[in-house]
TORVO-658382 format. One line per field, with one value per residue (C-alpha): residue number from 1; residue in three letters; y, x, z negated. Coordinates in nm, 2 decimals. Each point is the difference from the previous one (the first is absolute). Last residue first. Layout:
N
pos: (NUM;...)
code: (ALA;...)
y: (Y;...)
x: (X;...)
z: (Z;...)
//
This chain:
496
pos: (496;495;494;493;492;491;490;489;488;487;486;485;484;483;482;481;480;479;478;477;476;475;474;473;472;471;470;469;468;467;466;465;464;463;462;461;460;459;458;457;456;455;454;453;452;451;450;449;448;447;446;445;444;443;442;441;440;439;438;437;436;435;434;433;432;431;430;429;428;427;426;425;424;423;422;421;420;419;418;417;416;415;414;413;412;411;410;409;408;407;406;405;404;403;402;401;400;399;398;397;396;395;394;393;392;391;390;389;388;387;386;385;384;383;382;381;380;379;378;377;376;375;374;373;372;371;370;369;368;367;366;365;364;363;362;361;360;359;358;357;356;355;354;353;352;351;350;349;348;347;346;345;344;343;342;341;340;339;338;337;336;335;334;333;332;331;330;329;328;327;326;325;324;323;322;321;320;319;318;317;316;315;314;313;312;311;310;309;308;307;306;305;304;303;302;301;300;299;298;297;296;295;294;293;292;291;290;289;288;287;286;285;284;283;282;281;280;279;278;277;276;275;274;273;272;271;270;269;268;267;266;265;264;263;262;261;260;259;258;257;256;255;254;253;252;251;250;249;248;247;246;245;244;243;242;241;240;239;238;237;236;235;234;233;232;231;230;229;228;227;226;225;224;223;222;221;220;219;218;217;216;215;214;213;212;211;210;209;208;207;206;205;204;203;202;201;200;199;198;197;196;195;194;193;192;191;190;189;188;187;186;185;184;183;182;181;180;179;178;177;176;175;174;173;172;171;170;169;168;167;166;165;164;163;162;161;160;159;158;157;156;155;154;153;152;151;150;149;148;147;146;145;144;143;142;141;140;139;138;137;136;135;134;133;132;131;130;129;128;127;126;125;124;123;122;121;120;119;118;117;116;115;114;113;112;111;110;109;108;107;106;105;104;103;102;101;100;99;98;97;96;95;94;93;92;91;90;89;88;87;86;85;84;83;82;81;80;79;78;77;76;75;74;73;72;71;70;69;68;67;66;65;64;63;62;61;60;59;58;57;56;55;54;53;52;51;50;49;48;47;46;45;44;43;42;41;40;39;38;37;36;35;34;33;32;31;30;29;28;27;26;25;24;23;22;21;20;19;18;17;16;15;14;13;12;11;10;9;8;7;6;5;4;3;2;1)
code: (UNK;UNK;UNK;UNK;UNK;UNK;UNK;UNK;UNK;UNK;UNK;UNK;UNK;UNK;UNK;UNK;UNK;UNK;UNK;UNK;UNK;UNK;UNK;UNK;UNK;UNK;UNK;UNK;UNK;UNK;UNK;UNK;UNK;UNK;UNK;UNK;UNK;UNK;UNK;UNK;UNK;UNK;UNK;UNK;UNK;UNK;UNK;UNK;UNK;UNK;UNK;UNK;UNK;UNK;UNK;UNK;UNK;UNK;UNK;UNK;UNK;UNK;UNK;UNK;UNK;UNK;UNK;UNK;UNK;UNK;UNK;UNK;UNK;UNK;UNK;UNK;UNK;UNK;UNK;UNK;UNK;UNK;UNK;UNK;UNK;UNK;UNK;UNK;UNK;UNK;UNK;UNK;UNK;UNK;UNK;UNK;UNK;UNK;UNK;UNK;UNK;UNK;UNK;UNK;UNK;UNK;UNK;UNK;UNK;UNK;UNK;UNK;UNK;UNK;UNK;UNK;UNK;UNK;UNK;UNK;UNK;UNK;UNK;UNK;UNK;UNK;UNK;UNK;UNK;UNK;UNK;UNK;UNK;UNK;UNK;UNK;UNK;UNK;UNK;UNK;UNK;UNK;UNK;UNK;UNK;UNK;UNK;UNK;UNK;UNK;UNK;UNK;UNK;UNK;UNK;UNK;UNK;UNK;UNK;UNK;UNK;UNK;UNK;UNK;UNK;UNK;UNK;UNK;UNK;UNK;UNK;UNK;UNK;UNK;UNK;UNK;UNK;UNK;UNK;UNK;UNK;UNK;UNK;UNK;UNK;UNK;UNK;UNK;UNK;UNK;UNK;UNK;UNK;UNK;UNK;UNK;UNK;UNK;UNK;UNK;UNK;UNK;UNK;UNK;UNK;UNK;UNK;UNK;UNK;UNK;UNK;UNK;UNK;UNK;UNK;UNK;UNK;UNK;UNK;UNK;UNK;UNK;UNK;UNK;UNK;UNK;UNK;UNK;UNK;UNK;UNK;UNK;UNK;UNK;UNK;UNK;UNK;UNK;UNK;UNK;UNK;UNK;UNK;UNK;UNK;UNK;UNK;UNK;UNK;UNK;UNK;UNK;UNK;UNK;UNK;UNK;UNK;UNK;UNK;UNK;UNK;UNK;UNK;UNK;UNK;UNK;UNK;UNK;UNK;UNK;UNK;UNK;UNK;UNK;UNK;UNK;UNK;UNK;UNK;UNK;UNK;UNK;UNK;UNK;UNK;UNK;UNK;UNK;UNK;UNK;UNK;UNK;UNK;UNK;UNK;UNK;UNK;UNK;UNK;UNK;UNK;UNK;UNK;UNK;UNK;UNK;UNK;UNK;UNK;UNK;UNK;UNK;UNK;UNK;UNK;UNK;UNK;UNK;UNK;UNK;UNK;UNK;UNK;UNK;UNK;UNK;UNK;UNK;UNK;UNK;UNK;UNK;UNK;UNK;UNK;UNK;UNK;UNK;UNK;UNK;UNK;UNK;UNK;UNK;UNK;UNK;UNK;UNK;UNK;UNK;UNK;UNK;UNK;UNK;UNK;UNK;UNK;UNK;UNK;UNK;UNK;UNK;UNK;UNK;UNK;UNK;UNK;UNK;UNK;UNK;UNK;UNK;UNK;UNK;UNK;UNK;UNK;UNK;UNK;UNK;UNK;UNK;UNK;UNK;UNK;UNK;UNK;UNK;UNK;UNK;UNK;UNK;UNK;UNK;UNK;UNK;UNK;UNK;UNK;UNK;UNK;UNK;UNK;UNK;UNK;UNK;UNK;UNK;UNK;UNK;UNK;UNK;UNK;UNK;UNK;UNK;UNK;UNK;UNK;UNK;UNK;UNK;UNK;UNK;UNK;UNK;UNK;UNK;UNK;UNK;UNK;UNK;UNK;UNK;UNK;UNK;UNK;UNK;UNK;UNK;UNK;UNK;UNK;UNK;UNK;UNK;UNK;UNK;UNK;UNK;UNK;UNK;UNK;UNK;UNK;UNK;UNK;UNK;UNK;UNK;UNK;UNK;UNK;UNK;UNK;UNK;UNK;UNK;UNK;UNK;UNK;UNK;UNK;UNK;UNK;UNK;UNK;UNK;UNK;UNK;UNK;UNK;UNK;UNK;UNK;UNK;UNK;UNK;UNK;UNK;UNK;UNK;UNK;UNK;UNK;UNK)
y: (1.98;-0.26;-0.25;-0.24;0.03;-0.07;-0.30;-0.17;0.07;-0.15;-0.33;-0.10;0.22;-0.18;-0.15;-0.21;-0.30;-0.04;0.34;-0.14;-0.33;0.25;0.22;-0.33;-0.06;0.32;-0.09;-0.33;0.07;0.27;-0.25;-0.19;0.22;0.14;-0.35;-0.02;0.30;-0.13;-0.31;0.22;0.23;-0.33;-0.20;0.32;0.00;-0.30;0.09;0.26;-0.23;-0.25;0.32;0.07;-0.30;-0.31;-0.16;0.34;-0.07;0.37;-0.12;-0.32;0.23;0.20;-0.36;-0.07;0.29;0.00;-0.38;0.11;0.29;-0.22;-0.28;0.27;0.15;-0.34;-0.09;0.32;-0.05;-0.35;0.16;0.26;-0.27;-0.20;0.33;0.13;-0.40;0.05;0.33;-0.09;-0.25;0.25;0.26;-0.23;-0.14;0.33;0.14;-0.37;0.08;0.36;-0.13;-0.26;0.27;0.22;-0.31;-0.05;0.39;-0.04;-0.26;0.19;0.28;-0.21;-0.12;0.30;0.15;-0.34;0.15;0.33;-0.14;-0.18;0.28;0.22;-0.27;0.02;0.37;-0.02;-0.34;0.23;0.32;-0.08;0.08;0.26;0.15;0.35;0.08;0.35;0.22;0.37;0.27;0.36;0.37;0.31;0.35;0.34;0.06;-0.10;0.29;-0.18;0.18;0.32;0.17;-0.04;0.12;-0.15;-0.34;-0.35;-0.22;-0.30;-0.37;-0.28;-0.36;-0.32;-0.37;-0.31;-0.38;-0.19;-0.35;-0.29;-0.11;0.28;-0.15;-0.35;0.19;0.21;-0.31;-0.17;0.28;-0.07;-0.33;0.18;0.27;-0.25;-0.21;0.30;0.08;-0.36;0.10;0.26;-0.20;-0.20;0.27;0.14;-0.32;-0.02;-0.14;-0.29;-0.06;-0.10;-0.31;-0.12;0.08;0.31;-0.05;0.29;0.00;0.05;0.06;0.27;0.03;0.32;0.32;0.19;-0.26;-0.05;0.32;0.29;0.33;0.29;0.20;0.35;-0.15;0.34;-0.17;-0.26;0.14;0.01;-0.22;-0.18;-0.29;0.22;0.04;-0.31;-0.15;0.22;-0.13;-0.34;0.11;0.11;-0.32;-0.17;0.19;-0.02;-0.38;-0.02;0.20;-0.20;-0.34;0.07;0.10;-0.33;-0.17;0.19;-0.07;-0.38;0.06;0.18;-0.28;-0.28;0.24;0.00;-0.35;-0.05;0.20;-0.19;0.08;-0.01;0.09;0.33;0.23;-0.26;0.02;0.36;-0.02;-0.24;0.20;0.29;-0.23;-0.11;0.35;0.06;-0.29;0.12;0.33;-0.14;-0.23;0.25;0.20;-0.27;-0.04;0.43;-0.10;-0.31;0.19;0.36;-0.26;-0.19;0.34;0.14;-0.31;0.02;0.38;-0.15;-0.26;0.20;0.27;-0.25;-0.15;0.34;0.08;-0.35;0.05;0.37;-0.09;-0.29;0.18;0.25;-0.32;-0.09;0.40;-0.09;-0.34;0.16;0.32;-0.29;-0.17;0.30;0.06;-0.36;0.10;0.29;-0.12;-0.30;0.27;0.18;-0.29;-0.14;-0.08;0.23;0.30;0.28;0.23;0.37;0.35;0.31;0.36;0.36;0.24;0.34;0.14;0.38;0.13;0.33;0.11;0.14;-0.14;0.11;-0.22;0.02;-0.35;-0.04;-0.21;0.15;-0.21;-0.07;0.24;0.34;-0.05;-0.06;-0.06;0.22;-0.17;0.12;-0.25;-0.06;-0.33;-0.15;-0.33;-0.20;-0.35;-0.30;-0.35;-0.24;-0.24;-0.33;0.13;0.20;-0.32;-0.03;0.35;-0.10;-0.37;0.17;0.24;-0.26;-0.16;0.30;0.05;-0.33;0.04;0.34;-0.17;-0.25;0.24;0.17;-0.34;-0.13;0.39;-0.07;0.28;-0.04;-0.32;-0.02;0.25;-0.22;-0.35;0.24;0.09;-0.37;-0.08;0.23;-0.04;-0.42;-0.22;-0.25;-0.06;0.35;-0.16;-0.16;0.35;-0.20;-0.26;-0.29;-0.23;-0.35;-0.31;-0.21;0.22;-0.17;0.10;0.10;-0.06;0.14;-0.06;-0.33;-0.09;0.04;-0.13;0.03;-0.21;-0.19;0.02;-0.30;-0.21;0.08;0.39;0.22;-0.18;-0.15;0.10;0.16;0.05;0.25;0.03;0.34;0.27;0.05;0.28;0.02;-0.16;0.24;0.20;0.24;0.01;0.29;0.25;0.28;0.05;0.13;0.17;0.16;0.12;0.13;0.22;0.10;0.13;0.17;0.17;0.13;0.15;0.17;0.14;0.11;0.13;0.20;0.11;0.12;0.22;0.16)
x: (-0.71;0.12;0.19;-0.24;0.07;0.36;-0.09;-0.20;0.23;0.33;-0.16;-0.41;-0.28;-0.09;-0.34;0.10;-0.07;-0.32;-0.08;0.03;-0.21;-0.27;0.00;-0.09;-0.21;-0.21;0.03;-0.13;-0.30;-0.05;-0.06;-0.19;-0.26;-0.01;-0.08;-0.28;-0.17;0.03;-0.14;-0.33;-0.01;-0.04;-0.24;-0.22;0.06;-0.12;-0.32;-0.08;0.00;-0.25;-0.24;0.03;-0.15;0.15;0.03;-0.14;0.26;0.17;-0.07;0.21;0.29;0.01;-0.05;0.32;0.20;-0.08;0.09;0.30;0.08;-0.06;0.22;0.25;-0.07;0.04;0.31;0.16;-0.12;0.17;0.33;0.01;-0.06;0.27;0.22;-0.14;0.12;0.35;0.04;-0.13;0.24;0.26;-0.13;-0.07;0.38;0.16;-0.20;0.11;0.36;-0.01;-0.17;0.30;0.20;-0.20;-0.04;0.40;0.02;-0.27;0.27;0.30;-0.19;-0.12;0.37;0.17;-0.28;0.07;0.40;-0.13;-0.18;0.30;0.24;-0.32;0.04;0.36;-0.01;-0.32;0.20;-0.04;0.24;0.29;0.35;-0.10;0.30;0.18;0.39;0.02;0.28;0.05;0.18;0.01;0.07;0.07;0.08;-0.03;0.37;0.16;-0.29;-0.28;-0.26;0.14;-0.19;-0.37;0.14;-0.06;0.16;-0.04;0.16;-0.05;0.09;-0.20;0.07;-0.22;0.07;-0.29;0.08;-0.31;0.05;-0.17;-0.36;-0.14;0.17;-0.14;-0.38;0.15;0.11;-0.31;-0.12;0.17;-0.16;-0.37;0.07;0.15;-0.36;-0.15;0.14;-0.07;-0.39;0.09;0.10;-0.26;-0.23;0.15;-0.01;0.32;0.33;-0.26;-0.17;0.40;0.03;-0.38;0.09;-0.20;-0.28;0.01;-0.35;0.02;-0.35;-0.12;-0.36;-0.18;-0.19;-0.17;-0.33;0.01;-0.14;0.11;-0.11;0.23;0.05;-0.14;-0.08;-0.03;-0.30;0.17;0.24;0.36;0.31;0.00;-0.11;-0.22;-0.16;0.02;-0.20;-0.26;-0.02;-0.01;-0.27;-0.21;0.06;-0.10;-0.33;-0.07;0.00;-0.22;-0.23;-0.01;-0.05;-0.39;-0.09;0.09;-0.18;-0.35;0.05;0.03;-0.33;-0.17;0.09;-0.15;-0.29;-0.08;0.04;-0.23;-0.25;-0.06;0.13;-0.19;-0.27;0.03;0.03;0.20;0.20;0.06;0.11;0.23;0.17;0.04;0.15;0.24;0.11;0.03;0.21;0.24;0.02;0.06;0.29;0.16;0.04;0.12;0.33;0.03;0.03;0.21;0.25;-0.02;0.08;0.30;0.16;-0.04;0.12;0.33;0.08;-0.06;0.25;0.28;-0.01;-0.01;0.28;0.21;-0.07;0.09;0.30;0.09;-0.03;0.18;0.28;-0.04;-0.01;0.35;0.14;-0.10;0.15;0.28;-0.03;-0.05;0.34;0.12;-0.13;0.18;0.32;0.04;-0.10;0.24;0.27;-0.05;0.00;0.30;0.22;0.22;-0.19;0.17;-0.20;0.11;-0.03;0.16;-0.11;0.14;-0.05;-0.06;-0.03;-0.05;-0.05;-0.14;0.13;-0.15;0.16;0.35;0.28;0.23;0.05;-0.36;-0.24;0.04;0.04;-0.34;-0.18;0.15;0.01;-0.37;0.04;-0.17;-0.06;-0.04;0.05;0.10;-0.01;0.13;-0.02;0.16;-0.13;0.20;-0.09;0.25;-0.10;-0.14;-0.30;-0.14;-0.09;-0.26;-0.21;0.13;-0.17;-0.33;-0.01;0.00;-0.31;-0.18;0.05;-0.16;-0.27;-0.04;-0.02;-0.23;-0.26;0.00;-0.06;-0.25;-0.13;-0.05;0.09;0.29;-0.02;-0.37;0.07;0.22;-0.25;-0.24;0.23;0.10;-0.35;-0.16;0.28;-0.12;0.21;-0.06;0.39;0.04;-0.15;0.37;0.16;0.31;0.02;0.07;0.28;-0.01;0.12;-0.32;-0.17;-0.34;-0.15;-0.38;-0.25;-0.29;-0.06;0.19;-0.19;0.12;0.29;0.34;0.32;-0.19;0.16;0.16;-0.20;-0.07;0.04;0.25;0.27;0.39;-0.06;0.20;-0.13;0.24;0.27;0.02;0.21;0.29;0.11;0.26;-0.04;0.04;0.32;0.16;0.36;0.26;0.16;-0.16;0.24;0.25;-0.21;-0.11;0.30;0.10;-0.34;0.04;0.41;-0.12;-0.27;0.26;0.22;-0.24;-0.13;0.34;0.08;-0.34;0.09;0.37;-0.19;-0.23)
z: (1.13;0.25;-0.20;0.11;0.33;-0.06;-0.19;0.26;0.28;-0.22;-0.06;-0.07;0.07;0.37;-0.15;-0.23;0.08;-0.14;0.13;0.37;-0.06;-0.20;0.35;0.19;-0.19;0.02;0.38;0.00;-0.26;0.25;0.28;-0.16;-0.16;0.38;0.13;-0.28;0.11;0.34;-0.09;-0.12;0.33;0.21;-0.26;0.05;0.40;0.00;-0.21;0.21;0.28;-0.14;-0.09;0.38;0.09;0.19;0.33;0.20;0.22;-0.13;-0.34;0.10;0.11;-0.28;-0.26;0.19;-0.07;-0.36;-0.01;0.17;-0.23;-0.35;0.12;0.04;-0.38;-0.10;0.17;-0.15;-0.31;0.00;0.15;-0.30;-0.25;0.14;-0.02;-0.33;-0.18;0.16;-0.13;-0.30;-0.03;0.05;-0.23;-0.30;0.07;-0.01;-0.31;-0.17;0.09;-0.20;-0.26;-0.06;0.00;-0.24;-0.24;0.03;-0.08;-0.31;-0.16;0.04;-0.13;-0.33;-0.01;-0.05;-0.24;-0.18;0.02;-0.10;-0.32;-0.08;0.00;-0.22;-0.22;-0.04;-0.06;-0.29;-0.18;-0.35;0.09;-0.12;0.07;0.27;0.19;0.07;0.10;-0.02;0.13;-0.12;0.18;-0.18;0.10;-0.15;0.08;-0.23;-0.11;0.39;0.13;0.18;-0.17;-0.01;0.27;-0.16;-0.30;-0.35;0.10;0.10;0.29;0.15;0.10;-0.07;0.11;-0.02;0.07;-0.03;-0.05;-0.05;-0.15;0.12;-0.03;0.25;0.28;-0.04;0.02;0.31;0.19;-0.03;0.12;0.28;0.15;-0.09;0.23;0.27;-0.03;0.04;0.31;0.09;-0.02;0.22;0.29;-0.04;0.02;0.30;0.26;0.21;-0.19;-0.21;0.38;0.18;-0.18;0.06;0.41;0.16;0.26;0.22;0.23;0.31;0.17;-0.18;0.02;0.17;-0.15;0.22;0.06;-0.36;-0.03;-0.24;-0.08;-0.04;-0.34;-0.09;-0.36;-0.21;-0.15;-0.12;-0.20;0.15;-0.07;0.30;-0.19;-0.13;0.30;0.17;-0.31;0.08;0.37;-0.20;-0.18;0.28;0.17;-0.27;-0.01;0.34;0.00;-0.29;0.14;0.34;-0.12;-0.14;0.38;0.11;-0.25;0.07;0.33;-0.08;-0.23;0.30;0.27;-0.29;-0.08;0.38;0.04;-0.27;0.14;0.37;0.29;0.34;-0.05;0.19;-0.34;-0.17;0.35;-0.03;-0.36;0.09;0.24;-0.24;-0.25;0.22;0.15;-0.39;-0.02;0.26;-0.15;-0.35;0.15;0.17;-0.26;-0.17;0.23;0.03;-0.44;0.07;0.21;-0.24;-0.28;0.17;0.07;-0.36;-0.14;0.25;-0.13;-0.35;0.02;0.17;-0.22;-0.29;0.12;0.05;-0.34;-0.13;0.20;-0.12;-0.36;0.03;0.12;-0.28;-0.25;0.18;-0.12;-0.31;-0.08;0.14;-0.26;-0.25;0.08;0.00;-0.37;-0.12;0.17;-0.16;-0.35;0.07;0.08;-0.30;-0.25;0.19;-0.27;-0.05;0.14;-0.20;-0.14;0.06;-0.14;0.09;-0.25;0.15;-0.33;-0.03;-0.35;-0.06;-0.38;-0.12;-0.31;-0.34;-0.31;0.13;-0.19;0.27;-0.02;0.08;-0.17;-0.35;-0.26;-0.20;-0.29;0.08;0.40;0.02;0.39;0.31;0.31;0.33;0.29;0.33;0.11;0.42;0.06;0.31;0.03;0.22;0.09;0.09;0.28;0.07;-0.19;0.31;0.21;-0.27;0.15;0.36;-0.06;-0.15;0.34;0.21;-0.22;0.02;0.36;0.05;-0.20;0.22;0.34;-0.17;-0.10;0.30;0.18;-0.16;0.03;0.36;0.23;0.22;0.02;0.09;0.23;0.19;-0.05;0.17;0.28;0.07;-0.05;0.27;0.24;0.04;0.15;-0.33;0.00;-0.08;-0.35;-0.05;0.00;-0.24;0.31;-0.16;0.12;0.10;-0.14;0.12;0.25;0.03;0.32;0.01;0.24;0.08;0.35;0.02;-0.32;-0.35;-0.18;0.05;-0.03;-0.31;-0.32;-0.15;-0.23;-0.38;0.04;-0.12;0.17;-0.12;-0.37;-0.15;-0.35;-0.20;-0.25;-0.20;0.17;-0.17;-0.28;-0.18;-0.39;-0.31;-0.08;0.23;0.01;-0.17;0.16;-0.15;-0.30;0.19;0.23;-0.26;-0.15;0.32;0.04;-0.38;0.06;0.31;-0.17;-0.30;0.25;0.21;-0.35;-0.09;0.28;-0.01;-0.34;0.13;0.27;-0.29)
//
């Protein structure tokens, strides 16, 4: 038994040297680069502005600055920071990635395997009884009925001349990346859509306490006009006209509740609970607060930041070496095998000298002609090359166009903002003034009730305006990726 196990130690090291030999050959197909790219010098067609906004809004553009991966902390707001948290920890987006990933790890260990002999030990008894008066006998004892014992330690290699293994490696890591950046995605879309709703939710519980308003002060309204029909002193179709705006009012409420019902159950399940387990906090836009730097990262920096482009090159790395493996798999094969072992009618005399044997074959393996089918399936992975190639430019170019939407949104939410805000000002000294002139007795009460309408109504659209600046200001941030790209991003999505 010890000289078999020299023997087999001896036969392994002669396979792991033989493979090495033959092992160091080069990889066919091309290496991989990245695919050229737009650079352009801005993402928009003239230079960003410095800020925008008013002095009491304003907001600093950082050009060249850096993301702060927390980017919703930015909000000053406990409420979403802990519900973007549990959202993490809960989503099934993110479950589902965290396993894709874990798949795909797992696929480049599994192929990392082939560099490396592989080695079976089998172990047959067997009892066999042979018609020893029609054929020889199958024992040079000439028993007919024996029991036979084989053990046999089987090594098996193929050589990696030309790279078909290590194309196939670096093809499934380039997937695992591609992976690990769709995870990144996965947690800034996530944290996007956190962001997003928490900020609906606030806007609608600001116009809904807005239209409340409204109804109450046109039912005050209507009540006053009612009096004075009574007195004389309106007539009906100023009534109907007070009851139909009342009547409008009223009619904007449901609508508003519903939304914001929905987007509490969005919450939820963003969260990864059902609705109706919803224990979540309310938000105002009162709590939340706008960040006032803003990092404005440089064209050449945004392909290194944002997730899905980084991905999408992934692919394009993928596609770069299967090239290699379709090239690799139109060249010879060259494979190596060894068997050593022993057979006998006793378990302990199966490694007697009498009863060994071994064997080392080589193979050397290639198809002749196989109709065109290899160098088709070459050219279909170098138009699979250039399809990816092609969808990473349009990902890149995406990627600028989401930057230049946000920032001239931006811009456009800012004026907007400062318009509302003029309005609803306007609105609050008129309101003021028709006060005072009710106190004179200059004017009726109706006439002040309908101040105090327009009042509530450019509030409502001051609130529109100033979420619209917010939720943009979130969209700027994604567009840029959000903090996810580099070292940080990756090691958080390696958490399992």
């Amino acid at each position: 038994m010890r000289l078999a196990m020299h023997r087999a130690r001896t036969l392994t090291r002669c396979v792991l040297l033989l493979a090495i030999a033959l092992s160091a050959g080069c990889a066919v197909g091309p290496d991989y680069r990245r695919p050229p790219l737009p650079e352009p010098p801005r993402y928009t067609r003239a230079p960003a502005p410095a800020s925008v906004g008013a002095t009491a809004d304003r907001q600093r553009l950082e050009v060249g600055g850096t993301i702060e991966q927390a980017w919703w902390q930015a909000f000053g707001s406990p409420s979403l920071d802990a519900l973007v948290k549990r959202a993490f920890a809960h989503n099934p987006s993110i479950v589902g990635a965290q396993a894709a990933l874990r798949q795909a790890q797992e696929q480049v260990a599994a192929q990392r395997s082939a560099y490396f002999p592989s080695a079976q030990l089998d172990y047959s008894p067997s009892r066999q009884k042979n018609a020893v008066g029609t054929i020889s006998p199958t024992l040079t004892s000439g028993q007919a009925l024996y029991t036979l014992h084989t053990a046999q330690l089987n090594i098996s290699y193929t050589a990696d001349v030309f790279g078909l293994n290590r194309r196939s490696v670096e093809s499934l890591q380039a997937q695992a990346d591609a992976q690990r950046f769709e995870l990144q995605a996965a947690y800034l879309t996530l944290a996007s859509n956190v962001v997003a709703a928490a900020i609906q939710e606030a806007m609608l519980r600001a116009q809904l306490q807005a239209s409340r308003e409204i109804v109450a002060a046109d039912t005050q309204a209507l009540q006053i006009l009612h009096r004075q029909q009574a007195l004389g002193g309106a007539s009906g179709l100023d009534v109907a006209t007070q009851e139909s705006a009342l009547a409008q009012a009223e009619q904007a409420i449901p609508p508003l509740q519903k939304q914001l019902e929905q987007t509490r159950d969005l919450l939820a399940v963003l969260v990864g609970e059902a609705p109706a387990q919803g224990g979540l906090d309310d938000f105002e836009l009162s709590r939340l607060h706008l960040p006032r730097e803003l990092p404005l990262s440089l064209p050449s920096q945004l392909v290194d930041q944002r997730p899905d482009v980084r991905a999408a090159e992934a692919q394009v790395h993928a596609a770069s070496a299967e090239i290699g493996v379709a090239i690799a798999n139109r060249l010879p094969q060259f494979s190596i095998s060894a068997t050593d072992g022993g057979s006998a009618t006793s378990f302990g005399s199966m490694f007697s000298d009498h009863n060994k044997f071994w064997s080392l074959t080589g193979n050397l393996a290639g198809t002749v002609f196989d109709f065109g089918a290899l160098k088709h399936r070459q050219r279909a992975a170098e138009a699979a090359l250039q399809q990816a190639a092609a969808q990473y430019q349009g990902v890149v170019l995406g990627a600028f166009q989401n930057v230049a939407d946000a920032l001239y949104a931006l811009q456009a939410d800012a004026v907007a903002l400062q318009a509302a805000q003029h309005a609803e000002d306007a609105a609050r000294k008129t309101l003021e003034l028709s006060r005072h002139q009710l106190d004179a007795g200059e004017i009726s009460g109706l006439a002040l009730l309908n101040a105090e309408q327009a009042y509530q109504q450019a509030r409502v659209g001051r609130i529109q305006a100033l979420a619209a600046r917010y939720s943009d200001t979130a969209a700027l941030i994604q567009a840029l990726g959000g903090g996810w790209g580099g070292d940080h991003g990756d090691a958080v999505a390696n958490q399992p």
